[in-house]
C-alpha positions as CSV (number, residue, x, y, z in Angstrom):
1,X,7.9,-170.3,-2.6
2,X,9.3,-170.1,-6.3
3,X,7.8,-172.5,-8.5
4,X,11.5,-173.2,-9.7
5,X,13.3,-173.6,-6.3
6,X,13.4,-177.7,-6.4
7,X,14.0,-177.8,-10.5
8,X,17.6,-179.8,-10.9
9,X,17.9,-177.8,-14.0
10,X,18.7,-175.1,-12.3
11,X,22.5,-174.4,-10.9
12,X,22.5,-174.7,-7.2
13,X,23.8,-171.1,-7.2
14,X,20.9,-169.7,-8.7
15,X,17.8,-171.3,-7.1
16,X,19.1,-169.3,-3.8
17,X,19.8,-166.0,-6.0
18,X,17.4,-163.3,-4.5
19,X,17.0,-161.1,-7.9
20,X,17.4,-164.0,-10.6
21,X,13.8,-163.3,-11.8
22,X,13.9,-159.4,-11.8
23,X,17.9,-159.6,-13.5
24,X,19.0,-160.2,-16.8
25,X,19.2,-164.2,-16.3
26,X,15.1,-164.1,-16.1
27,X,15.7,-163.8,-20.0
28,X,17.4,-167.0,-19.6
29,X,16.3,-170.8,-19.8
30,X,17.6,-173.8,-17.5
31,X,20.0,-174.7,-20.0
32,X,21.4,-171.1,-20.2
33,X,21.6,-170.6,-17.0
34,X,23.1,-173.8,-16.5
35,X,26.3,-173.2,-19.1
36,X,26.4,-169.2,-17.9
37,X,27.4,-171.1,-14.5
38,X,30.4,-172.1,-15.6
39,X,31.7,-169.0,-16.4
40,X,29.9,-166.7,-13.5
41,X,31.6,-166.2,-9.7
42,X,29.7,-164.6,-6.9
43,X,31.9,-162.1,-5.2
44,X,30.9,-160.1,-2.0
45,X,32.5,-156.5,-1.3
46,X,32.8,-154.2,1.3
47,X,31.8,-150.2,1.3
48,X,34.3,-148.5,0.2
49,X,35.7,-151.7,-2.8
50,X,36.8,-150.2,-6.0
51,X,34.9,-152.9,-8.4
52,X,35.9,-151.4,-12.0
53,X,38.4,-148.3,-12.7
54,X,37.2,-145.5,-15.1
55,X,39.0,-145.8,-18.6
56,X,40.4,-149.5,-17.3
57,X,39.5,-152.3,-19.6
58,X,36.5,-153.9,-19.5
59,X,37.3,-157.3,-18.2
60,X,33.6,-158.2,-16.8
61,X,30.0,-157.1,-16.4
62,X,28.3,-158.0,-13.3
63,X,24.5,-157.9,-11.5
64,X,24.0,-156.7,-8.2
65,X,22.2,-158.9,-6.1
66,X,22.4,-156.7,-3.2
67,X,23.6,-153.6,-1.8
68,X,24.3,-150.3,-3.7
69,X,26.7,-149.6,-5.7
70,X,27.9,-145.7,-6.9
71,X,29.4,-144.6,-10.1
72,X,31.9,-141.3,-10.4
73,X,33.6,-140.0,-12.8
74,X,36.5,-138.0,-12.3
75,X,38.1,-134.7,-13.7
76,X,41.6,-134.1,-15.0
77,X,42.4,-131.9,-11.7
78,X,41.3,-135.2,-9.4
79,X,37.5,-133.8,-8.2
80,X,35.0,-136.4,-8.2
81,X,31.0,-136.4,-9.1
82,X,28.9,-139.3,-8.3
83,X,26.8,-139.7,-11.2
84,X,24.6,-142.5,-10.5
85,X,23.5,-145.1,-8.1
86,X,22.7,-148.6,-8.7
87,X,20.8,-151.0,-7.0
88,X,19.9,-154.9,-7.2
89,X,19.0,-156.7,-10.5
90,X,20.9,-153.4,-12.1
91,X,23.3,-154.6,-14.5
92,X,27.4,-153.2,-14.2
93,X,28.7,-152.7,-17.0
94,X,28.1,-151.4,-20.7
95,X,28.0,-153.8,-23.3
96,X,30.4,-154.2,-25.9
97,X,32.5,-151.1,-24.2
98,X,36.3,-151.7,-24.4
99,X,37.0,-149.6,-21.5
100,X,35.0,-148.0,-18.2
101,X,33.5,-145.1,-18.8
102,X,33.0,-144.6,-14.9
103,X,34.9,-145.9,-11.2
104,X,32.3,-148.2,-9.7
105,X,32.6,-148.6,-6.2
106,X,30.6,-150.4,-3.5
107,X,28.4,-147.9,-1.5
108,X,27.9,-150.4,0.9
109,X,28.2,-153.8,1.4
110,X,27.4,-155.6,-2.0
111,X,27.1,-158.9,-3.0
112,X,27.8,-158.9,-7.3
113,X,27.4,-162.0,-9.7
114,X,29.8,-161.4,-12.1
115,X,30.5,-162.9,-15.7
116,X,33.4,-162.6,-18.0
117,X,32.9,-160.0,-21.1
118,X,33.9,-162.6,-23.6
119,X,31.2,-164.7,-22.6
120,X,28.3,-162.6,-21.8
121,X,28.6,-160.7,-25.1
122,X,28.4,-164.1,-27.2
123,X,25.9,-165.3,-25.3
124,X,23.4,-161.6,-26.0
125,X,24.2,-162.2,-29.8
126,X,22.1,-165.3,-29.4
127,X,19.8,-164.7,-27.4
128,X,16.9,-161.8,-28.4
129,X,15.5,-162.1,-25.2
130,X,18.0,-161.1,-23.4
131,X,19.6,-158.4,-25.4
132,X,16.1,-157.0,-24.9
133,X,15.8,-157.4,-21.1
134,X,19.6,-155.7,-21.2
135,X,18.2,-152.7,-23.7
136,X,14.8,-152.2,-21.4
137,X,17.1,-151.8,-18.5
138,X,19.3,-149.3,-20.1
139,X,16.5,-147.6,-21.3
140,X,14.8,-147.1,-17.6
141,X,17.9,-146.3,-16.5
142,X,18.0,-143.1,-19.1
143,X,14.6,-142.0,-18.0
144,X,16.0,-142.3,-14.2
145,X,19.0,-139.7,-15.2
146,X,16.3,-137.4,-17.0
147,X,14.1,-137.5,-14.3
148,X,17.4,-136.9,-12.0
149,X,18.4,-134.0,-14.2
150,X,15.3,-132.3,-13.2
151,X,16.3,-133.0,-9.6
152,X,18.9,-131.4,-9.9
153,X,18.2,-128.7,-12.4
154,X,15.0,-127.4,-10.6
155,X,14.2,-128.9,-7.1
156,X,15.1,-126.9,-3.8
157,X,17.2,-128.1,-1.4
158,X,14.8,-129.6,0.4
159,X,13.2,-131.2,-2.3
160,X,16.6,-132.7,-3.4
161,X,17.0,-134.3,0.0
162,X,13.7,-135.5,0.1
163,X,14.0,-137.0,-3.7
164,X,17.1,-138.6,-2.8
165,X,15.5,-140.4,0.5
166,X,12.9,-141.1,-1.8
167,X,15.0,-142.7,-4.2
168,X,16.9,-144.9,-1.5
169,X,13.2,-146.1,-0.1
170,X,12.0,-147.5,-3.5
171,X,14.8,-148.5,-4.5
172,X,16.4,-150.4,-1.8
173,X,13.1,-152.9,-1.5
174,X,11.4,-152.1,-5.2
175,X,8.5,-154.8,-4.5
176,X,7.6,-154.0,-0.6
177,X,4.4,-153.3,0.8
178,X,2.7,-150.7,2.6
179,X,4.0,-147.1,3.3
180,X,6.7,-147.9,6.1
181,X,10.2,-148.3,4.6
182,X,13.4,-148.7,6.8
183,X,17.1,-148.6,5.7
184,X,20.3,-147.6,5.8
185,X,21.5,-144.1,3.9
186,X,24.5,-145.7,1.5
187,X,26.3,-142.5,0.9
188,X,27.4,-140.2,4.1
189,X,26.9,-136.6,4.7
190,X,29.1,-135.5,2.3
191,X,28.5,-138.1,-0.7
192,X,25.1,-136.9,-0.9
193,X,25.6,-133.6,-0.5
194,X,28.2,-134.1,-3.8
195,X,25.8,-135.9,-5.2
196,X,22.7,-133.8,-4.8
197,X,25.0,-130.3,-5.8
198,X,24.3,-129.0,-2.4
199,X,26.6,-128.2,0.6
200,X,27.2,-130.7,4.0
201,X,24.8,-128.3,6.3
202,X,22.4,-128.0,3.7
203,X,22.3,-131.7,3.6
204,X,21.8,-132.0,7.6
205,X,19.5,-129.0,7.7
206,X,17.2,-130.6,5.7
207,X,17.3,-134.0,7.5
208,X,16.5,-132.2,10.6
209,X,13.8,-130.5,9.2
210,X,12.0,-133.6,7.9
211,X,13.0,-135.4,11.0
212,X,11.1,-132.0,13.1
213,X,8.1,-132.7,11.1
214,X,7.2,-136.3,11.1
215,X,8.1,-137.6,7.4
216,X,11.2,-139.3,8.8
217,X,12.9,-140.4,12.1
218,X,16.8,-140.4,12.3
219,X,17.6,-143.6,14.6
220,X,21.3,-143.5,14.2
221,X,23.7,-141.1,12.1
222,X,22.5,-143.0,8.6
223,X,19.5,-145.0,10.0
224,X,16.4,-143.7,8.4
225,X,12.8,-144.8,9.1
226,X,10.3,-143.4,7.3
227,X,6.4,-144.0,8.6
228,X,4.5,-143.0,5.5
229,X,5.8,-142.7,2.3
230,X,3.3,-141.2,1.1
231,X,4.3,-137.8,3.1
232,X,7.9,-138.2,1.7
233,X,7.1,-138.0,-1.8
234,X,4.7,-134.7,-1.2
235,X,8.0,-133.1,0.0
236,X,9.9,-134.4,-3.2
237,X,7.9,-131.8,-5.6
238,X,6.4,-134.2,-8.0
């Protein structure tokens, strides 16, 4: 149990929050948290929810408390790339950004704590702590897209696929135990085959082939199971 879960300090909304301790509000006392209440909603969405428009203005930033979320950008001809994924505590948003630089869209069901621009940026001026929980974040998120860059730069196919699984099992549950990890893909067929530069039967070639020897188990069209993680990250070419 949380040492803070009975403290009346705290606003009812966030003793329940499952990433409050991990997100940008750990940087925040009682009393913050308290007055951030005020101005935050919780919002839930469902796969497939548009939650900001590239180049629209920046109304809000958000954290995810659960699910995944995808970022795209598109091209002036209309084609798509998914640049990145996010998962819970990641923070939506750029500070101090007057428009999107990305479409943000729910890659599954997400739950999303959001908080008005306005307030969130007045609130980081005064508050070291958590301008430098916010800058850590953006800084692991950089050495994330380097380390995606060489994904995608120099991996096989079946590395890319196995990296990509990889990324979804450690990502999904950051602080579980043990080697087993169980989950639902976020993206289909064709979203990670965009996203990992490859083709839709590459994509389910390479499934199969994991699935034929042992490092995963395919229980329904996006239902993964993976018995040892171990075994899946020796495929990812680390």
């Amino acid at each position: 149990m949380r040492k803070d879960i009975h403290n009346s300090n705290i606003p009812v909304r966030c003793r329940s929050c499952e990433v409050r301790h991990q997100g940008m509000c750990g940087a925040l006392t009682a009393d913050e948290l308290l007055a951030l209440s005020a101005h935050t909603h919780l919002a839930n969405h469902a796969a497939g929810d548009e939650l900001a428009g590239e180049r629209m203005p920046v109304e809000s930033y958000a954290t995810v408390i659960r699910g995944v979320v995808k970022l795209t950008k598109t091209l002036e001809d209309g084609r798509q790339q998914i640049v990145g994924l996010q998962f819970a505590p990641d923070f939506l948003g750029r500070l101090n950004a007057e428009e999107n630089a990305v479409s943000v869209e729910a890659a599954s069901d997400v739950n999303i704590c959001r908080v008005p621009k306005a307030t969130l940026e007045r609130l980081v001026r005064s508050n070291p702590s958590l301008a430098e929980r916010l800058m850590a974040q953006t800084l692991r998120e950089l050495d994330e897209a380097r380390d995606w860059m060489v994904t995608l730069g120099r991996k096989t196919a079946a590395e890319k696929v196995a990296s990509f699984l990889m990324l979804i099992a450690t990502h999904l549950e950051p602080e579980a135990d043990g080697e087993r990890r169980s989950f639902d893909l976020p993206l289909s067929r064709a979203e990670i085959a965009d996203f990992l530069g490859l083709t839709i039967e590459t994509v389910s070639r390479q499934l199969s082939k994991l699935k034929a020897d042992g490092v995963i188990a395919i229980a329904a069209s996006r239902h993964i199971e993976v018995p040892k993680l171990s075994k899946l990250q020796v495929r990812c070419g680390a």
